[in-house]
C-alpha positions in Angstrom: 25.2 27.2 58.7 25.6 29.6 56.6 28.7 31.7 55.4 29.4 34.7 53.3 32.3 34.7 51.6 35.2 37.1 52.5 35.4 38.9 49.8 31.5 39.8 49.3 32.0 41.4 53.1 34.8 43.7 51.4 32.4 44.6 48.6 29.7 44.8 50.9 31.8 47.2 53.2 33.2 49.6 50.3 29.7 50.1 48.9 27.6 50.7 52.3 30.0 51.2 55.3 31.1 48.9 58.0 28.2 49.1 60.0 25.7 48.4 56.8 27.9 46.0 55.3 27.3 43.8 58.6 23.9 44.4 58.5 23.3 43.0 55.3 25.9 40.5 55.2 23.7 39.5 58.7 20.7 39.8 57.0 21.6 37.8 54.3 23.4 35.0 56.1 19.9 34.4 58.2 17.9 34.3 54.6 20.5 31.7 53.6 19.7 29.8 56.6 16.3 30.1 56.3 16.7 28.6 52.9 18.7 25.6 53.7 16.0 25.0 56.8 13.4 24.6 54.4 15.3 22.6 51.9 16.4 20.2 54.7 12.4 19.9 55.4 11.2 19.7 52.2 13.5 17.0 51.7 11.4 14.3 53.9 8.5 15.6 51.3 9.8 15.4 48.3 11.4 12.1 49.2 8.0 10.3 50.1 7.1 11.7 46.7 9.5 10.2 44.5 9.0 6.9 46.4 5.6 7.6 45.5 5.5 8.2 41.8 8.5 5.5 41.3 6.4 3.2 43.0 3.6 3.6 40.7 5.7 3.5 37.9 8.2 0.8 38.4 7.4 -2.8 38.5 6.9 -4.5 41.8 8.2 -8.3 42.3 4.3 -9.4 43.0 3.8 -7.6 39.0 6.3 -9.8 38.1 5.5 -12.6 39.5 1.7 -12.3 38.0 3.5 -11.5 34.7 5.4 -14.3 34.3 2.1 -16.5 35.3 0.5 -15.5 32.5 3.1 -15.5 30.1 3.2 -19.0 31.3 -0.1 -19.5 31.0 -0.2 -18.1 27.7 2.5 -21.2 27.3 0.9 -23.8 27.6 -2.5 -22.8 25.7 -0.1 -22.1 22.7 1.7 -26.2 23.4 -2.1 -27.2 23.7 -3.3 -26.0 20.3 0.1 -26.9 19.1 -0.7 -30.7 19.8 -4.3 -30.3 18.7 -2.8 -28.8 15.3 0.0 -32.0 15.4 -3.0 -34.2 15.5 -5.1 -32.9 13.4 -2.2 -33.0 11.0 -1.3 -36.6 11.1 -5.5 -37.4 10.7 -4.8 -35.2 7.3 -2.1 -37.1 6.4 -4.2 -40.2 6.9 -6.9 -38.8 5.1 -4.5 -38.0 2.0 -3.2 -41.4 1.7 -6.4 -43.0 1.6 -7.8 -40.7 -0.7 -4.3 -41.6 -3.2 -5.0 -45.1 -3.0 -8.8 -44.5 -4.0 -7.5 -42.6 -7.0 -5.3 -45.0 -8.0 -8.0 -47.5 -7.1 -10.6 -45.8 -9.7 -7.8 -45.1 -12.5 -7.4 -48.9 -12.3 -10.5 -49.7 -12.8 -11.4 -46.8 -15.8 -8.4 -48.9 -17.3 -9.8 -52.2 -16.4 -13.7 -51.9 -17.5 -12.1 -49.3 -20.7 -9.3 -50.2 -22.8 -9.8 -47.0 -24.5 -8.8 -45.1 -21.3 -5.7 -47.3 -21.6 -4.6 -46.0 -25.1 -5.6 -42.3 -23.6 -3.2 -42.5 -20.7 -0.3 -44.0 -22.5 -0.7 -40.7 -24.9 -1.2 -38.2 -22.2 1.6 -39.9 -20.2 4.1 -39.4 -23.7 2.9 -35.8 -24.3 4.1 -34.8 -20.7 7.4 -36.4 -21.3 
C-alpha cells in the first residue's frame, strides 16, 4: 500500500488547504496503488518472457549433450586419418629405403661396367671436401 510521505502532506496543505491537500494526497496515493497493482501483474509477464528469450539464448543440457557428440565425433575421424596418415607414412619410408639401395645399387654398377665413372667420383667426392 501506498504512503505519502509526511512532509509532502505539509507542502501539499500550505500550497492548497487542508481539505485539497487530502484530496490530492488521496488522489495520488490511489494512482500509486494503481501503479504497483499493475507492476505486481506485469511481473508474471515479463517473467515468462525472460524465461523465454534466456531460453532461446542459453544453452540447454540436451545442446550440450549433442555438442559434445560431435566434437567427439569429430574425434575420432581426426584419430582415423591420423592412422591412415601414420601408415601411409611408414609405406613412404619403405618406399625411400628401397629406392636408396637402388641408387646405391646403380652407382655400383656405373663404377663396375666404367672405371672412368670411378676416377669421376673420386674427383667430385675431393671437390666437395
Amino acid at each position: 500500500m501506498a504512503v505519502l510521505p509526511y512532509e509532502l502532506y505539509k507542502i501539499l496543505e500550505e500550497e492548497l488547504g487542508k481539505e485539497k491537500a487530502e484530496r490530492v494526497g488521496s488522489m495520488i496515493e490511489q494512482s500509486l496503488q494503481l501503479i504497483e497493482q499493475k507492476t505486481y501483474e506485469q511481473k508474471h509477464i515479463l517473467k515468462a518472457e525472460l524465461k523465454d528469450e534466456l531460453s532461446k539464448e542459453l544453452a540447454t543440457k540436451a545442446d550440450i549433450a549433442e555438442t559434445k557428440a560431435e566434437i567427439e565425433k569429430v574425434r575420432a575421424e581426426v584419430e582415423k586419418v591420423r592412422a591412415e596418415l601414420k601408415g601411409e607414412i611408414a609405406e613412404l619410408r619403405a618406399e625411400i629405403r628401397v629406392i636408396k639401395f637402388m641408387v646405391f645399387i646403380l652407382a655400383f654398377l656405373v663404377v663396375f661396367f666404367n672405371r672412368d665413372t670411378l676416377t669421376w667420383l673420386v674427383e667430385l667426392l675431393k671437390m666437395l671436401k
